[in-house]
C-alpha positions as CSV (number, residue, x, y, z in Angstrom):
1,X,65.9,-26.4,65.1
2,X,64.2,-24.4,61.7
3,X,65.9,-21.3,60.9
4,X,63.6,-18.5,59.1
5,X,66.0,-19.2,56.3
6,X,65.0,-22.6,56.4
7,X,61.8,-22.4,56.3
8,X,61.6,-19.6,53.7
9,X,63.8,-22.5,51.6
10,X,61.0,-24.8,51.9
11,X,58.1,-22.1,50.9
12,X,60.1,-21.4,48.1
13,X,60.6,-25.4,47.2
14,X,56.7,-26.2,48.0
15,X,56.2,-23.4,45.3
16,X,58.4,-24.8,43.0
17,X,56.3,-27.8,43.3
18,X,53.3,-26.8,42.6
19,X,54.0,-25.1,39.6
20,X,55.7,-27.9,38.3
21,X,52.6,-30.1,39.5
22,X,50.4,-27.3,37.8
23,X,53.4,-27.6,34.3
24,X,52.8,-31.1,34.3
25,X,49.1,-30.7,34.2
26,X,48.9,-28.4,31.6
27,X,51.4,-30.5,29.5
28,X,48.9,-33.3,30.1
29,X,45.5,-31.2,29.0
30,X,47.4,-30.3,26.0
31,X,48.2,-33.6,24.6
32,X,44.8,-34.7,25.2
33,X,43.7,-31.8,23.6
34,X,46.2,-32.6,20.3
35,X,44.6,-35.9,20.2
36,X,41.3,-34.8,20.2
37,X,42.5,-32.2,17.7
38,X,43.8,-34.6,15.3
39,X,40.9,-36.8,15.7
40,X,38.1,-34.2,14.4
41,X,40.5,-32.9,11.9
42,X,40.6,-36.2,10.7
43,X,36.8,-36.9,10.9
44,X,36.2,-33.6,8.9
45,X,39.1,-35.1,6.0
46,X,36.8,-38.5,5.7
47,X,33.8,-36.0,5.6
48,X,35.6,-33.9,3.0
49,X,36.7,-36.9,0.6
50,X,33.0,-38.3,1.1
51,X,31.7,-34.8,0.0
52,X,33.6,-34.8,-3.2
53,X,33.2,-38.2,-4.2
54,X,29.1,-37.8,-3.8
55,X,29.2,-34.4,-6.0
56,X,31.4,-36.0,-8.5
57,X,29.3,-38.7,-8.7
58,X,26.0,-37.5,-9.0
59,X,27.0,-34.7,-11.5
60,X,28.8,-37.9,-13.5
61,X,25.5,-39.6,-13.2
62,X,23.6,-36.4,-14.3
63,X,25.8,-35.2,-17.4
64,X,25.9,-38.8,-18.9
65,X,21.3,-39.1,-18.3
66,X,21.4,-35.6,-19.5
67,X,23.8,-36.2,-22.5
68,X,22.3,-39.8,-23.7
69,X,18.6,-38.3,-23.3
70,X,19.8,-35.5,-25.4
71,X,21.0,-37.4,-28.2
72,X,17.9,-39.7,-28.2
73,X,16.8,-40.4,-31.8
74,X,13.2,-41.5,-30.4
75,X,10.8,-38.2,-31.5
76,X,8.0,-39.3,-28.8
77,X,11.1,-39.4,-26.0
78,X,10.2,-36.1,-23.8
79,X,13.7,-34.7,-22.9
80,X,14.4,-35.6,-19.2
81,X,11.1,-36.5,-18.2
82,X,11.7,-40.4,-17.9
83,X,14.5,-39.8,-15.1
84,X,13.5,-37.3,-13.0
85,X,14.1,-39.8,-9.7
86,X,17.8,-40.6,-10.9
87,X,18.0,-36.5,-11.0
88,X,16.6,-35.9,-7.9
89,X,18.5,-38.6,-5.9
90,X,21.8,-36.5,-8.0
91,X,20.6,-33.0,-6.6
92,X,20.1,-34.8,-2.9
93,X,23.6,-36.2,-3.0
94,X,25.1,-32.7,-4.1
95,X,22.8,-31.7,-0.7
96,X,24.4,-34.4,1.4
97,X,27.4,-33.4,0.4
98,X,26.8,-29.9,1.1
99,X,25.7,-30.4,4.9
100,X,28.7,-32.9,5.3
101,X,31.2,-29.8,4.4
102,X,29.2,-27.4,6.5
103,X,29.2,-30.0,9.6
104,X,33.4,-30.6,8.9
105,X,33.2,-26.8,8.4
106,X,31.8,-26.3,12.2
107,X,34.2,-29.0,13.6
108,X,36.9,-27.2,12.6
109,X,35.7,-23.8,14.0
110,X,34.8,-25.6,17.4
111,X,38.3,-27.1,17.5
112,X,39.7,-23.6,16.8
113,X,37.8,-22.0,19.7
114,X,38.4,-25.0,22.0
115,X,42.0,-24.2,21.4
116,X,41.6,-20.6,21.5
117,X,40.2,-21.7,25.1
118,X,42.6,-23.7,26.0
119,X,45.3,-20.9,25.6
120,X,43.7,-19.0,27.4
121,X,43.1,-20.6,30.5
């Protein structure tokens, strides 16, 4: 026969129980969530070192055009004229690189407010 005590004991256990169920859970979101975390983090590092690597480039590219045009001894040579598409397709890596921060940029902000979320719920 159940005493009120005993069954009282068992409430209190079946609570128990479902806040460790709902513990467990939330340990589980979380560790997804880290993963996921690392992962953009990551994808916003290769975006970063890309980035860099394109502006270094194509202002490389441009100072040495700009520097050897410069120095030309030919008197007809019109200064930069002859390599305006080498100088453009610098200026549209420095653009690339520009929208590749800005999109690492937002991935970090959206990872900040998915934890933020996270926290919170």
């Amino acid at each position: 026969m159940s005493t009120n005590g005993d069954r009282i004991a068992d409430e209190r256990d079946a609570a128990l129980d479902r806040r460790e169920t709902a513990v467990t859970l939330r340990e589980a979101r979380l560790a997804r969530c880290i993963v996921d975390a690392r992962s953009i983090l990551a994808a916003g590092d290769r975006r970063d070192v890309i980035s860099d690597a394109r502006d270094v480039g194509a202002e490389t590219r441009e100072h040495y055009l700009d520097r050897a045009q410069f120095l030309a001894h030919d008197r007809n040579h019109t200064y930069g004229e002859a390599n305006r598409p080498k100088r453009r397709h610098a200026a549209l890596d420095r653009d690339h690189a520009k929208g590749d921060r800005g999109a690492s940029h937002q991935d970090r902000i959206a990872l900040a407010e998915a934890l933020l979320n996270q926290e919170s719920a």
